[in-house]
N, C-alpha and C positions, 0 to 999 in steps of 0.2 A: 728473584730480584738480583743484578749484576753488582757484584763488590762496589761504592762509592769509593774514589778516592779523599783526601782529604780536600781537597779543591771545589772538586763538587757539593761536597757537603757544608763547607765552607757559604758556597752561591747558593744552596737550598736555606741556611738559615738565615740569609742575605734577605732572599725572597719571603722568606714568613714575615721578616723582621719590616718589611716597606710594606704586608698586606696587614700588619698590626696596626701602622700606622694610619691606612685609611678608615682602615673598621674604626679606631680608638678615636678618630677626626667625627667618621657619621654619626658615632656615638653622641659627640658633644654637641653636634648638629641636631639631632634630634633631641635630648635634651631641651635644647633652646625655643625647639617648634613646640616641645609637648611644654613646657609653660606657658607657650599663648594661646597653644590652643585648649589648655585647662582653664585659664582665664574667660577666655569666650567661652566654654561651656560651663565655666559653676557660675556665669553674670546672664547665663538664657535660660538655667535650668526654674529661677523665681517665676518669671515671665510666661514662661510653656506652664507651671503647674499651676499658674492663678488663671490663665485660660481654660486649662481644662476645667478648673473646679467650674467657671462663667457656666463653661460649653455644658457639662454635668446638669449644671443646678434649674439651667434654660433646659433642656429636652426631657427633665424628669416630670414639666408638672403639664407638655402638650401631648397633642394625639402626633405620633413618629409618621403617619399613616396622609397626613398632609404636607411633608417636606422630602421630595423625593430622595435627597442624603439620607434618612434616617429610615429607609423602608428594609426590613430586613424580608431577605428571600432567602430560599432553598438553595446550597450553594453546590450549580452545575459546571457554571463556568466564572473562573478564578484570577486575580493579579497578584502574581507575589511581585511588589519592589524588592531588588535585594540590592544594598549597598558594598562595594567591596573598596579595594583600596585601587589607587593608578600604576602604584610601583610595588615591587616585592622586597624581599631581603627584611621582611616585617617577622621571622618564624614563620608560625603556624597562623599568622593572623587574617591570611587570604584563605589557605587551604579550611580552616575551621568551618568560616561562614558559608562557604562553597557546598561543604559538608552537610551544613546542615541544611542547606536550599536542597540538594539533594533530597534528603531524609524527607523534604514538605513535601516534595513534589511525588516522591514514591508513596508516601502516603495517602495521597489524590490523586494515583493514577487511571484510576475511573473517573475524575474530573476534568474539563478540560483547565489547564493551570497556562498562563502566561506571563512570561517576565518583562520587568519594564528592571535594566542593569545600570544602578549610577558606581563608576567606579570602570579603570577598566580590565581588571583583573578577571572579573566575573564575565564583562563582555567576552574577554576572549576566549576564556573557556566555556561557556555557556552559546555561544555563536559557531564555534566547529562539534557541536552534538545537534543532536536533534530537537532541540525545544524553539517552539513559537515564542520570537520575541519582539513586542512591540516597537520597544522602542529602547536604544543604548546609549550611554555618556563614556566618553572618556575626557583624561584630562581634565577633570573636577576637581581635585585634591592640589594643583600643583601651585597657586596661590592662598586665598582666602578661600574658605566655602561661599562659593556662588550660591546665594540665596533667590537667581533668577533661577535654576536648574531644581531647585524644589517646588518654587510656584507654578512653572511648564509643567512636572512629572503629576504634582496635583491637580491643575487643571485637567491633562492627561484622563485620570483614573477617572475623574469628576465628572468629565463627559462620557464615557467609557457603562461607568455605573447608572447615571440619571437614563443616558442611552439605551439601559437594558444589555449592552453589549457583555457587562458580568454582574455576578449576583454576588460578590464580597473581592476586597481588596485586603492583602496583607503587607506590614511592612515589615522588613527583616536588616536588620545592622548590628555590628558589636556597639556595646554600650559599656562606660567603663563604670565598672561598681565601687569601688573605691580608688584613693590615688593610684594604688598600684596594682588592679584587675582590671578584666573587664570579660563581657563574656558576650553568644552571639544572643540575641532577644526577638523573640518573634512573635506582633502584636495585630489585633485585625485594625484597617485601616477608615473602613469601610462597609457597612453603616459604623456609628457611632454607638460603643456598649455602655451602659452604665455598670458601675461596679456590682457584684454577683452579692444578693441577698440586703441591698440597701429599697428605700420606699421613696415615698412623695415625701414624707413628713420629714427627713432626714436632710433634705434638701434646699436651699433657700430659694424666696418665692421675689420676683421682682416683679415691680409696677413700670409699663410701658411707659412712651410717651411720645413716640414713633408706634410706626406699626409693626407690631409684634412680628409677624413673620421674615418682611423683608429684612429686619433689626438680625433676628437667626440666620438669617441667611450667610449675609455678612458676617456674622461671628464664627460661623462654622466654613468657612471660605478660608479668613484667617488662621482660624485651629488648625484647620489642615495642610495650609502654607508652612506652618513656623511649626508644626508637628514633625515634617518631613525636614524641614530646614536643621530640628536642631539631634534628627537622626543622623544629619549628614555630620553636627558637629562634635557626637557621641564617635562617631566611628573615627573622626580624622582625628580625634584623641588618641582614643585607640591603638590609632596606627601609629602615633609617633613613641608612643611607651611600648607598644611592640617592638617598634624596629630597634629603640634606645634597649633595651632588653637582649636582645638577637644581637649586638654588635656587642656589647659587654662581654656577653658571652663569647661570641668571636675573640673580642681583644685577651679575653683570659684564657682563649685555648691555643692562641697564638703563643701568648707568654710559655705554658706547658711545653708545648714544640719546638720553641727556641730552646728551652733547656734541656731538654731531648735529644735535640739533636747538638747541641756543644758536646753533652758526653758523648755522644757516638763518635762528634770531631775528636775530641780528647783522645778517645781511646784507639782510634784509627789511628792519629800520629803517633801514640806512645806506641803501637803497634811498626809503624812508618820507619820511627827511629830507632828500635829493638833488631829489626831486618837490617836498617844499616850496619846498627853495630856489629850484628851477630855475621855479615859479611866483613866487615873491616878484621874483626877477631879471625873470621878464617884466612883471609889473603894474609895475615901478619901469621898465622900459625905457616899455611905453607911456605913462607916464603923461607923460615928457618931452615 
């Protein structure tokens, strides 16, 4: 690496000092997005779990074997949804979940597996490989969460599954586990599981008054709109405590480098002005 003068080094800490600034700007910009969009998600998360218990407490006391949603098959062929973000500069919060769609899919590669990608991060990288993919979004994240693009993708798998076209649906997004985690979660989508080691008796029993079937129908329509919807609103969480995360960090590594490089400024001028003098000292020495 060629000697810096002080000049240039000067303009090198010039340059940190303007790319601190943006980071330390997106920083407070994200910030701002992950409180509302924390808001929307801890004001959806009541609503999705008093549906599932509904959706639960309905499908524990019929036969599954009369409502084509709930027929569980041998699973040959596969939907992962996988949610990723539209933008980067999040860390690790694209590459993670990427990761771990990977890992599903290598693990079923004796399955046929297909992806249906909201987000467009995952599209792009999932569309120059080799995987069959249904169907992709981008530009999802860059407003509100489009709550039309989860009842599409649902309908989507809904036909897809009743169709016979696959025998299980998964869905895969980061979900945030407390204010300041969050991690990737991958859930089946499709048929409908009741929790592992529970019964009929555990369950609560409701009196029709409509027809019980088309009534399920409909409630399991909804479940699975606003299941996907409020995946979509776990991960754009997610992504703004990621990215606010990832720019802090930037801004505080930028501060390190500025101070970094002023000593090196430092010492290069004391270096700068030590050669002058030690030249003015000889031209006054010869000149005696």
């Amino acid at each position: 690496m060629p000697k810096l003068s002080p000049r240039d080094i000067r303009r090198k800490i010039q340059g940190i000092k303007n790319t601190r600034r943006i980071t330390n700007a997106m920083k407070v910009v994200s910030a701002a997005k992950l409180r509302r969009a924390q808001e929307l998600l801890y004001s959806s998360r009541p609503y999705s779990d008093k549906l599932y218990e509904l959706v639960r407490d309905l499908i524990a006391h019929i036969d599954r074997e009369t409502l084509p949603l709930l027929k569980e098959k041998e699973e040959r062929k596969i939907d992962l949804i996988l949610v990723t973000a539209d933008r980067g500069l999040a860390g690790a919060f694209n590459s993670n979940i990427i990761r771990e769609a990977e890992k599903f899919l290598e693990e079923r590669r004796d399955k046929k597996v297909s992806l249906i990608l909201i987000g467009r991060k995952g599209y792009q990288y999932f569309s120059k490989r080799n995987y069959p993919i249904v169907k992709g979004y981008d530009e999802v994240f860059r407003k509100e969460v489009n709550f039309g693009i989860a009842r599409e993708v649902s309908e989507i798998v809904r036909e897809r599954f009743v169709g016979e076209e696959v025998d299980a649906v998964y869905l895969m997004n980061n979900e945030m586990i407390t204010r300041a985690s969050y991690k990737p979660i991958t859930r089946k989508f499709l048929p409908f599981e009741l929790p592992e080691g529970g019964s009929r008796e555990d369950y609560s029993v409701y009196n029709f008054e409509v027809e019980e079937e088309d009534f399920i129908k409909r409630i399991l329509n909804l479940y699975l709109n606003y299941q996907l919807y409020r995946a979509m609103v776990e991960s754009n969480a997610a992504e703004h405590f990621a990215r606010m995360v990832a720019m802090d960090n930037a801004t505080k590594n930028a501060d390190d480098l500025v101070k970094q490089w002023t000593l090196i400024f430092n010492k290069a001028r004391q270096e700068s002005i030590t050669l002058e003098l030690i030249d003015i000292v000889g031209a006054a020495e010869a000149m005696k």
